[in-house]
LOTORMAR-583414 format. One record per residue (C-alpha): x, y, z; residue number from 0. Coordinates in pm, 1 decimal, m for minus. Layout:
BEGIN
+----------+----------+----------+------+
:        X :        Y :        Z : resi :
+----------+----------+----------+------+
:        X :        Y :        Z :  NUM :
...
+----------+----------+----------+------+
# end
This chain:
BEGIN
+----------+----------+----------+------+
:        X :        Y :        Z : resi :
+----------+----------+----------+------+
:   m235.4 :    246.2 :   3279.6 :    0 :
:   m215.6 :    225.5 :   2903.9 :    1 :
:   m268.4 :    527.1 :   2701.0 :    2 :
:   m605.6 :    546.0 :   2517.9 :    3 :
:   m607.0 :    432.4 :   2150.0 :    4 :
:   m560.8 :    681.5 :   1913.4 :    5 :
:   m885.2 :    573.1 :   1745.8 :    6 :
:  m1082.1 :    707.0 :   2057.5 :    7 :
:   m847.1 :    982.7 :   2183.5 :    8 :
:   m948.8 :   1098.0 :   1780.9 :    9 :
:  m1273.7 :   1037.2 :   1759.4 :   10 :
:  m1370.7 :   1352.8 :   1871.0 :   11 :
:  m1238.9 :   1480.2 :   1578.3 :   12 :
:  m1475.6 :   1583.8 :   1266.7 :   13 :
:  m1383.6 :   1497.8 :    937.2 :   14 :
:  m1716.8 :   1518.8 :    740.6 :   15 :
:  m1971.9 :   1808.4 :    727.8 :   16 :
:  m1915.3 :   2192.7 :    742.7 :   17 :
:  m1709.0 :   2419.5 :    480.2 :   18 :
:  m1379.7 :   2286.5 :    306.7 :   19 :
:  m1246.7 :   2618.4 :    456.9 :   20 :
:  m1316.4 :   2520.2 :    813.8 :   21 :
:  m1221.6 :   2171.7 :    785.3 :   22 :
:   m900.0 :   2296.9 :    630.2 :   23 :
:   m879.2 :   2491.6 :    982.5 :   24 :
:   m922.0 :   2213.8 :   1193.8 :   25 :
:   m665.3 :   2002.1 :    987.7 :   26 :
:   m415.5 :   2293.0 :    991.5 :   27 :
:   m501.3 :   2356.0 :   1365.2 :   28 :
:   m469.7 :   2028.6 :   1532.8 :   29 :
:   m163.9 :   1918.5 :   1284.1 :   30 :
:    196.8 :   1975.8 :   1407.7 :   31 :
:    315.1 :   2090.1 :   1159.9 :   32 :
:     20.8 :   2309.7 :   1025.8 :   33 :
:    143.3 :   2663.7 :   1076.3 :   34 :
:    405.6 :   2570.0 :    784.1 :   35 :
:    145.4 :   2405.7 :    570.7 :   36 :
:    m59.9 :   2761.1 :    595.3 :   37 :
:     73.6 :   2903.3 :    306.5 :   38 :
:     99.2 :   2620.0 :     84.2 :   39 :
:   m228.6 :   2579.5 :     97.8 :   40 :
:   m373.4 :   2895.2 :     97.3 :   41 :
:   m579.4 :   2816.6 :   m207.4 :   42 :
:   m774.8 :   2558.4 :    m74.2 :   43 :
:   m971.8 :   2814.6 :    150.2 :   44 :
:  m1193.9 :   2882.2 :   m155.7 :   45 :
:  m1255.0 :   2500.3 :   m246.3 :   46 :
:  m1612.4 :   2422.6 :   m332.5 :   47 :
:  m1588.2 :   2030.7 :   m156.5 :   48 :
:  m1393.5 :   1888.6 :     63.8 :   49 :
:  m1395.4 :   1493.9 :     76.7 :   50 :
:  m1244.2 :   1261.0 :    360.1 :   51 :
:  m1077.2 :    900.6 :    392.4 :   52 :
:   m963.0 :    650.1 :    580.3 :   53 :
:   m662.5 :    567.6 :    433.0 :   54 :
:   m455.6 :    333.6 :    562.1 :   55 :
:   m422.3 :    232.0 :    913.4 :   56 :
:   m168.2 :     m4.2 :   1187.8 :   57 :
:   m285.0 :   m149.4 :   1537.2 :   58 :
:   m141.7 :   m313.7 :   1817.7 :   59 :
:   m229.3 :   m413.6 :   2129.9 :   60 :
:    124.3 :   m385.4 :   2293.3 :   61 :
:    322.8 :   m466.9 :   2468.1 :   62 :
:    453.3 :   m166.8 :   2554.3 :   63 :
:     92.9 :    m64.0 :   2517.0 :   64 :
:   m181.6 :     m8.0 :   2245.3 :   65 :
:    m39.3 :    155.5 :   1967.6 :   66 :
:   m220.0 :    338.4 :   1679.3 :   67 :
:   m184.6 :    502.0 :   1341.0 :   68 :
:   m445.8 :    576.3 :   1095.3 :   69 :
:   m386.6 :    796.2 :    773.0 :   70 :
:   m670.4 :   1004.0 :    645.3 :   71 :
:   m696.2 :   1136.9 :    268.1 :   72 :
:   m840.7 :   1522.5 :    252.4 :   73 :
:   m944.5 :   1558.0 :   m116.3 :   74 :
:  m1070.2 :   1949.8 :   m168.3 :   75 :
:  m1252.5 :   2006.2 :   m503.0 :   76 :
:  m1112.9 :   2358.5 :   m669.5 :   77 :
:  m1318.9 :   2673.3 :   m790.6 :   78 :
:  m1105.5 :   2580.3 :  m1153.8 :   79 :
:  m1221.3 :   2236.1 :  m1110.0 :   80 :
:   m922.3 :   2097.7 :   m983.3 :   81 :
:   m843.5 :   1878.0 :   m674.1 :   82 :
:   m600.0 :   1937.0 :   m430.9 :   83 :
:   m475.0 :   1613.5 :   m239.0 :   84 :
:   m354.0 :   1673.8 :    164.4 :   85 :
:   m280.4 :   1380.3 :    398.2 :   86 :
:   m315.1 :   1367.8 :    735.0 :   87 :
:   m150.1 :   1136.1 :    980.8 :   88 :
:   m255.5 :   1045.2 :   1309.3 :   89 :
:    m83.0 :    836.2 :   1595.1 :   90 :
:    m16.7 :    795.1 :   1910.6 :   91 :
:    333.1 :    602.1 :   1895.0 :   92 :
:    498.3 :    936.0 :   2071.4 :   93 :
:    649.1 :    840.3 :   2468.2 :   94 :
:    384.8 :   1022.9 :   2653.6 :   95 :
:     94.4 :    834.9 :   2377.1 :   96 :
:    m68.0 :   1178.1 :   2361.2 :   97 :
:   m271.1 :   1151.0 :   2005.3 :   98 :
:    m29.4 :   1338.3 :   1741.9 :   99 :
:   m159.8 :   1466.7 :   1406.5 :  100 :
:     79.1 :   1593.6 :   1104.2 :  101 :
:    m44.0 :   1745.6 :    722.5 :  102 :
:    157.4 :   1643.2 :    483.1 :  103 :
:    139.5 :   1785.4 :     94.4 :  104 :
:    329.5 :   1546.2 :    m82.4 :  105 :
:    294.1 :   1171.3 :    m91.5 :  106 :
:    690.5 :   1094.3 :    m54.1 :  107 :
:    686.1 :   1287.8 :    291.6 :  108 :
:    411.9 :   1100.5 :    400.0 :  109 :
:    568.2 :    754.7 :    340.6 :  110 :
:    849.7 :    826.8 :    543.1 :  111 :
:    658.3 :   1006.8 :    803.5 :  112 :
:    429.2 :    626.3 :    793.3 :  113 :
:    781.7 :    471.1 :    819.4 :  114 :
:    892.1 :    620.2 :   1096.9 :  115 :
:    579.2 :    590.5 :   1306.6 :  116 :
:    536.5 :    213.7 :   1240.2 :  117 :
:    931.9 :    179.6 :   1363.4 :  118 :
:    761.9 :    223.3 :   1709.5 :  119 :
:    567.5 :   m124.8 :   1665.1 :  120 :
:    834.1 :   m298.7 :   1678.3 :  121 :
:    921.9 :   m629.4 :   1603.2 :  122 :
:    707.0 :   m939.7 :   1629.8 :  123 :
:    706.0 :  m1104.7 :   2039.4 :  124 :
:    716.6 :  m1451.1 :   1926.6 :  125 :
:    898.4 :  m1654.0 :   1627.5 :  126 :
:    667.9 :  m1712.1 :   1337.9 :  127 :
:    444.4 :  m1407.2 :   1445.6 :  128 :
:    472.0 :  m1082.4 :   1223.0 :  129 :
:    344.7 :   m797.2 :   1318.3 :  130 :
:     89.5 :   m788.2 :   1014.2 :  131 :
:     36.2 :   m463.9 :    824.2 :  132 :
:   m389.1 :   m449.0 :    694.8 :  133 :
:   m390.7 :   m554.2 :    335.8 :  134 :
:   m604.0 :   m303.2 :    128.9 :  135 :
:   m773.5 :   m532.1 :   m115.1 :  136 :
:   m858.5 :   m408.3 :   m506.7 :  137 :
:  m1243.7 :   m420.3 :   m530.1 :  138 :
:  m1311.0 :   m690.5 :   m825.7 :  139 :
:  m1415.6 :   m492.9 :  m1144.8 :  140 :
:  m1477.6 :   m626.1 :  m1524.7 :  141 :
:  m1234.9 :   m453.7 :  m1796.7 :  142 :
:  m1481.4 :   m260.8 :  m1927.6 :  143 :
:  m1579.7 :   m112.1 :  m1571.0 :  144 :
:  m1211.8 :     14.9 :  m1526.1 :  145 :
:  m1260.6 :    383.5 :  m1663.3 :  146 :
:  m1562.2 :    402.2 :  m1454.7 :  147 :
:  m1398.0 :    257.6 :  m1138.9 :  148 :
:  m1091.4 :    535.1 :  m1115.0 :  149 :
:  m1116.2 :    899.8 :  m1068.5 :  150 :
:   m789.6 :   1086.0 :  m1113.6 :  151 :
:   m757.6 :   1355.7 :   m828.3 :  152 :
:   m412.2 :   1424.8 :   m864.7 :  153 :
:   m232.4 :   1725.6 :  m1103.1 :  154 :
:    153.9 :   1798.5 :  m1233.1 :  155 :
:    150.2 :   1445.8 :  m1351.5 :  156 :
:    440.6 :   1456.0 :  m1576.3 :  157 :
:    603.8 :   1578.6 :  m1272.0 :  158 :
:    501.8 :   1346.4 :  m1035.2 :  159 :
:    627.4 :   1048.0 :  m1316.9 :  160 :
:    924.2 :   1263.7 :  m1324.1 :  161 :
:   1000.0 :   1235.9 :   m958.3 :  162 :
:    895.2 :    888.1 :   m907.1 :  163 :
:   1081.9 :    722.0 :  m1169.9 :  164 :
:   1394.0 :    924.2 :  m1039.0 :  165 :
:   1417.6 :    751.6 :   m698.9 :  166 :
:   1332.8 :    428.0 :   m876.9 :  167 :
:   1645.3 :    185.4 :   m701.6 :  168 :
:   1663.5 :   m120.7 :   m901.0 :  169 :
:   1820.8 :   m204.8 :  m1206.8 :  170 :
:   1590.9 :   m247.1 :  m1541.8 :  171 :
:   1315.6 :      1.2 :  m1412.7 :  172 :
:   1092.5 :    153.2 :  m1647.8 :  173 :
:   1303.3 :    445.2 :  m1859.8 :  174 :
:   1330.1 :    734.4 :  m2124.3 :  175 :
:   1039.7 :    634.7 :  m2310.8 :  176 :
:    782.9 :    570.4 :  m2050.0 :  177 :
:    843.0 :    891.0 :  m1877.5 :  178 :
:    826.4 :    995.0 :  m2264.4 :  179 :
:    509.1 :    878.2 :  m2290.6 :  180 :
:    395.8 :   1024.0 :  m1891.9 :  181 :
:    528.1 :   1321.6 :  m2025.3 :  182 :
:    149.7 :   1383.5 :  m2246.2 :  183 :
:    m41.3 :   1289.2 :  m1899.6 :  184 :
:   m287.3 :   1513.7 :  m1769.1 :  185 :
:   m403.7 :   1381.5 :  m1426.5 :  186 :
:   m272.8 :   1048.1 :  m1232.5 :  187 :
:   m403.6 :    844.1 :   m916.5 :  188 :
:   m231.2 :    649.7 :   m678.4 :  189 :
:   m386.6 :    397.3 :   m434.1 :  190 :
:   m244.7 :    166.2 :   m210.6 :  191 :
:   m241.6 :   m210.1 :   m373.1 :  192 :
:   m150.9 :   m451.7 :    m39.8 :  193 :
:    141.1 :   m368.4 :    235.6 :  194 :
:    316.6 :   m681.2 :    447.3 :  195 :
:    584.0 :   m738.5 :    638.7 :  196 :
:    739.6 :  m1040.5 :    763.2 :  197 :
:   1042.8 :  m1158.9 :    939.2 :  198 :
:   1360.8 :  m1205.3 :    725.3 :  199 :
:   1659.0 :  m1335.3 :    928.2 :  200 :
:   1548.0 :  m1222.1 :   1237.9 :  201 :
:   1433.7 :   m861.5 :   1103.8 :  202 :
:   1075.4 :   m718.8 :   1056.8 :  203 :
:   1097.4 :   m586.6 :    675.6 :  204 :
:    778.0 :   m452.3 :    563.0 :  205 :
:    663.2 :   m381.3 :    164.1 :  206 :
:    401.4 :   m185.2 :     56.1 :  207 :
:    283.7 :   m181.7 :   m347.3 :  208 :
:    142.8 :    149.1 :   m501.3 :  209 :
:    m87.8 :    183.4 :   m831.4 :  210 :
:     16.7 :    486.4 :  m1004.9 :  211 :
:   m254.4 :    516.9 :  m1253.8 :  212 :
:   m174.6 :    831.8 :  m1525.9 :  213 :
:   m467.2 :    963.9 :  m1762.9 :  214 :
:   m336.2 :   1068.6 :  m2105.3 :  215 :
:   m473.8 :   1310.1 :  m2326.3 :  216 :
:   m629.0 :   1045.0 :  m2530.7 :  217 :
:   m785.2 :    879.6 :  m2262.2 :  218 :
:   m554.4 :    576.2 :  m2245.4 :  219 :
:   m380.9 :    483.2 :  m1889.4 :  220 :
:    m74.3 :    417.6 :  m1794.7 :  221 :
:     24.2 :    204.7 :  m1491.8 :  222 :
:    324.6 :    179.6 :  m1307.0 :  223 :
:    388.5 :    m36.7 :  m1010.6 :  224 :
:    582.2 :     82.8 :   m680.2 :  225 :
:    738.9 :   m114.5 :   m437.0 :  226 :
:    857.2 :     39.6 :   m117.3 :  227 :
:   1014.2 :   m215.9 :     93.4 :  228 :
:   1304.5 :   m204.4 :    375.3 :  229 :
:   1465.0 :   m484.2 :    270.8 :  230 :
:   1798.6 :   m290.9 :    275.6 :  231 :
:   2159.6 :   m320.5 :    485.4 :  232 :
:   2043.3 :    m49.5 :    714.6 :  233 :
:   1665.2 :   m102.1 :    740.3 :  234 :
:   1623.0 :    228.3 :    590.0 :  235 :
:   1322.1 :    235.8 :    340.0 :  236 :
:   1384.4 :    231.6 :    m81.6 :  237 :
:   1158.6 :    258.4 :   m396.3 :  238 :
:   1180.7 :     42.6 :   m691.8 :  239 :
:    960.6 :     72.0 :   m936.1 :  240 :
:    833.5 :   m203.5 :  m1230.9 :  241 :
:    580.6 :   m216.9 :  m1584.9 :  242 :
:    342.8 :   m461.9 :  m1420.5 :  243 :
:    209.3 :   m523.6 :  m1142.9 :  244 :
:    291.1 :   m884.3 :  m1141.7 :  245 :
:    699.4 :   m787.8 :  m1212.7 :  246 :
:    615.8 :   m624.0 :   m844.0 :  247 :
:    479.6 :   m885.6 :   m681.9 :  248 :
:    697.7 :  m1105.0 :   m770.4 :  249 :
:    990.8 :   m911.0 :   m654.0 :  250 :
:    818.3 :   m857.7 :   m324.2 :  251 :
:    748.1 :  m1236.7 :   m259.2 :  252 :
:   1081.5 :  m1342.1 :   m471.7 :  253 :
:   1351.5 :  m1130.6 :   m303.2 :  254 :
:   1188.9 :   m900.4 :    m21.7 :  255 :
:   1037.4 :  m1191.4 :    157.7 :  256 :
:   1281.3 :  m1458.9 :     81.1 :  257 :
:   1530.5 :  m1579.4 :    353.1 :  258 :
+----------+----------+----------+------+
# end
């Protein structure tokens, strides 16, 4: 008999209501890999607010059997007003299909913690017949709504456009004087644009584009768009990272997805 679908096998699981501190105890305790995350987050067991969401998600019916993944955002509001970011993953790709949970504190971990629990889907049964990602579409907005529309949740930001512009892969991506400019940011966001994959050759390769949205200290944004694909020799995944969101696009649809 198949397993039971992570979305049930989960659902007793309570991510709304009660104290930040005790839903920080029920992420730690039900997370794999929680004990090491104790520490590290040690600050969040004064937060004022803790918010959750649905992330991103993957289903399939099988075969093998139903397989599930969802990722769930923990935002906890600070006593100094700041926010502190933790991700949760849950899945039940593992060979028993026991429901598995992991915390992750850093976005990079989690996208290759994503990556390796969507290699268990597999590739597509039939030609012609990829084994769609969900797109997560960009709720239509006027300009002037845009500065209402984004909150910025996330801290270190010239660090974070520091690290992300480091493991940047292709040629011509952006350089010294945007992360000049990132350097004067004060808070940054990054959402999930649209994911796909798609057969290529006979391969599943899957994409997914990333908003990173920085605040600077004069209240101007700055946007730069990440692709992380597996369009590689080895299937392994790699960043690149472009000025526009359209540059990204059009490498994903260009060169990822072209045959």
């Amino acid at each position: 008999m198949d397993a039971e679908p992570a979305e049930t096998l989960g659902s007793h699981v309570v991510r709304s209501g009660g104290s930040p501190s005790d839903q920080l105890s029920g992420l730690l305790d039900r997370a794999a890999n929680g004990a090491r995350a104790r520490r590290q987050l040690a600050v969040v067991r004064s937060a004022l607010m803790h918010h959750c969401g649905l992330q991103s998600c993957r289903h399939t019916k099988g075969p093998p059997r139903r397989l599930d993944r969802r990722t769930f955002r923990h935002s906890f509001l600070l006593a100094d007003g700041g926010v502190r970011v933790v991700w949760e993953l849950e899945h039940n790709t593992g060979p028993g299909g026991e429901v598995e949970h992991a915390v992750f504190t850093e976005r990079e971990d989690l996208v290759l913690a994503e990556w390796d629990v969507d290699a268990a889907f597999g590739l597509p049964q039939g030609p012609g017949e990829p084994a769609a990602l969900p797109a997560v579409p960009e709720p239509p907005r006027r300009p002037d709504e845009e500065a209402l529309r984004r909150a910025y949740p996330e801290a270190d930001s010239p660090e974070h456009a520091w690290r992300l512009l480091r493991r940047a892969a292709n040629p011509g991506a952006p350089g010294r004087d945007v992360l000049a400019r990132l350097r004067g940011a004060i808070a940054h966001d990054i959402s999930i644009v649209t994911r796909r994959s798609t057969l290529v050759a006979g391969r599943l390769v899957s994409w997914t584009l990333y908003e990173h949205a920085f605040l600077l200290v004069d209240g101007s944004e700055v946007s730069l768009w990440e692709i992380d694909h597996t369009r590689t020799p080895t299937g392994a995944p790699v960043c690149e990272v472009y000025r526009t969101r359209d540059a990204a696009l059009d490498t994903a649809v260009r060169r990822i997805e072209a045959g």
